[in-house]
N, C-alpha and C positions, 0 to 999 in steps of 0.2 A: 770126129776125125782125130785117129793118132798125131801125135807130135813125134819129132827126132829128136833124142837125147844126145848131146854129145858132153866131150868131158874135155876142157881145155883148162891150162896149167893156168893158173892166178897170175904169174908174172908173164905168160904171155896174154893173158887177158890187160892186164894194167899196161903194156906197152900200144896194145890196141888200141886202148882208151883214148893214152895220150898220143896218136899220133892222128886221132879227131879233131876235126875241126872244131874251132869255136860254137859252132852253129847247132853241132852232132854233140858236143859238150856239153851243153845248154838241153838239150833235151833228153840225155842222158840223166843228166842231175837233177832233172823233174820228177821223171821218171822214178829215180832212188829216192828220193824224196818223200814222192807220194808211198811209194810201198815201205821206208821206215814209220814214218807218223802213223801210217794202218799199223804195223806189228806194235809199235809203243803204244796205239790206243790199245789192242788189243793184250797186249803185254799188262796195263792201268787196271781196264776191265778185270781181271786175273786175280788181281792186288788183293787179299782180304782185307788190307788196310782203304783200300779206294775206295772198295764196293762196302765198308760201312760208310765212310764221310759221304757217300753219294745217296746210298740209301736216309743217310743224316736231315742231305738238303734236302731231300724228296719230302720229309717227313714235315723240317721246319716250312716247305713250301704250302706244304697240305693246311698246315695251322697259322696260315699266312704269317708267320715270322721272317719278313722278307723286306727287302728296301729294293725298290726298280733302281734303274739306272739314272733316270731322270731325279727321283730323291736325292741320290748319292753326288749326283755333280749338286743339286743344291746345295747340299749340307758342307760338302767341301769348299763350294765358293764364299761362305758365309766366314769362313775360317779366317 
């Protein structure tokens, strides 16, 4: 199923915004929310600088050079 395009001016979108209720605010800003942390992840992903330190862990993970989470609060409470 086609969708309808349409094209409305930015400040009359942000007057729209705000004249939403609290309620229509709140899941609006979920909403954007959820769809920037997808483009930032996917923006990360991108990074040649990411996608080595990621391929990094992968590798330290493979040759078990790793501490769980449970080690980590140990060794921090010992402090």
């Amino acid at each position: 199923m086609d969708g309808v395009r349409i094209v409305v001016p930015f400040d009359s979108l942000v007057e729209s915004v705000l004249s939403l209720g609290p309620q229509e605010k709140l899941r609006l800003w979920r909403i954007l929310y959820e769809q920037i942390a997808q483009w930032e992840e996917e923006l990360l992903e991108e990074d040649p600088v990411v996608r080595a330190e990621i391929q990094e862990a992968r590798e330290a993970y493979l040759r078990g050079d790793y501490v769980t989470i449970e080690e980590y609060i140990a060794r921090t409470r010992k402090r």
